[in-house]
C-alpha positions as CSV (number, residue, x, y, z in Angstrom):
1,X,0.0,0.0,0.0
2,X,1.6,3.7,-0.7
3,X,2.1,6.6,1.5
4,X,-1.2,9.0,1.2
5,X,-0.5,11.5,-0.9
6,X,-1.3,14.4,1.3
7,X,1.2,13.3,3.7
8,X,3.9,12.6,2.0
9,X,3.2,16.6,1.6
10,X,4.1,17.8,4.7
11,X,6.7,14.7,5.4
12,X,10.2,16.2,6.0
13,X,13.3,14.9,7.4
14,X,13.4,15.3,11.5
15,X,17.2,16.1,11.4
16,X,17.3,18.9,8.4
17,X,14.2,19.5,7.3
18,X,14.2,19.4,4.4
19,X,12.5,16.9,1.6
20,X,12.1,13.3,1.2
21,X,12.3,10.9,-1.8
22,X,9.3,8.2,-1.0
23,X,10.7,5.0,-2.7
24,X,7.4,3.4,-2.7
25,X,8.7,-0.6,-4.0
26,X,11.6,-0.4,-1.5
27,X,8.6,1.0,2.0
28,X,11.5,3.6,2.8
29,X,11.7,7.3,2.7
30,X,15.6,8.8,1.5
31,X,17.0,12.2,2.5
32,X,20.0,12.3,-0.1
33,X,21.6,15.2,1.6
34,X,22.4,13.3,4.9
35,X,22.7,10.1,3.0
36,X,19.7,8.9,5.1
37,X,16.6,6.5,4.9
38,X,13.6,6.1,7.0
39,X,11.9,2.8,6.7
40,X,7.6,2.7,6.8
41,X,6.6,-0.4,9.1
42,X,3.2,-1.0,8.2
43,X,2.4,1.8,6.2
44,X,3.7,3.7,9.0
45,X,6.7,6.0,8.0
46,X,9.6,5.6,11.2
47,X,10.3,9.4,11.5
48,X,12.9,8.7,14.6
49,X,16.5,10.1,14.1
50,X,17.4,7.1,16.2
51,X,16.1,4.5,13.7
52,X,17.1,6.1,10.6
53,X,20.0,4.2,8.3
54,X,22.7,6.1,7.1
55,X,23.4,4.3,3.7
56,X,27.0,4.7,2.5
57,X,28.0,7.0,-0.9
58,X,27.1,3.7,-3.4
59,X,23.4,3.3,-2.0
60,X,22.9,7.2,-1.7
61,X,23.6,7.0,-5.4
62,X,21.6,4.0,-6.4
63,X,18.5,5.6,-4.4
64,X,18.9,8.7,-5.9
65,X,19.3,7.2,-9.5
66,X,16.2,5.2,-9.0
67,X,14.0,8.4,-8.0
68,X,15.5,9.8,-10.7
69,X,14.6,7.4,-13.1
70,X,11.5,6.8,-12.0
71,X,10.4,10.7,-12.1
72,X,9.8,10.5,-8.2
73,X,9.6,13.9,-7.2
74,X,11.0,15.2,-3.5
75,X,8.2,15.2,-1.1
76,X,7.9,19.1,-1.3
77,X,9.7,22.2,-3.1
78,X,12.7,23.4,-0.7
């Protein structure tokens, strides 16, 4: 099941922020500028800084390439 569409709206990132990548196939949430995802637990998006995963330079990348390939768009304007 996917994220609601008006909250993946007002979603940002508890550390910075800013916006959010919502890789729907993968139930995670990315921040490419901390290198950063959240995972969602039963359609639940884990917003805790403590549970994030820091993902190291060659999954950032891959992440990002996939939103960017799929046309996903950040989860608001910055």
């Amino acid at each position: 099941m996917s994220l609601d569409p008006k909250l993946l709206e007002i979603l940002a990132c508890p550390e910075d922020k800013g916006p959010l990548y919502y890789i729907e196939d993968e139930q995670l949430l990315f921040n490419p500028r901390l290198k950063r995802t959240y995972e969602i637990r039963d359609d639940i998006p884990v917003m805790l800084i403590d549970e994030a995963t820091t993902v190291d330079d060659a999954e950032a990348e891959r992440l990002q390439d996939k939103a960017d390939a799929a046309g996903i768009k950040p989860t608001f304007e910055a």
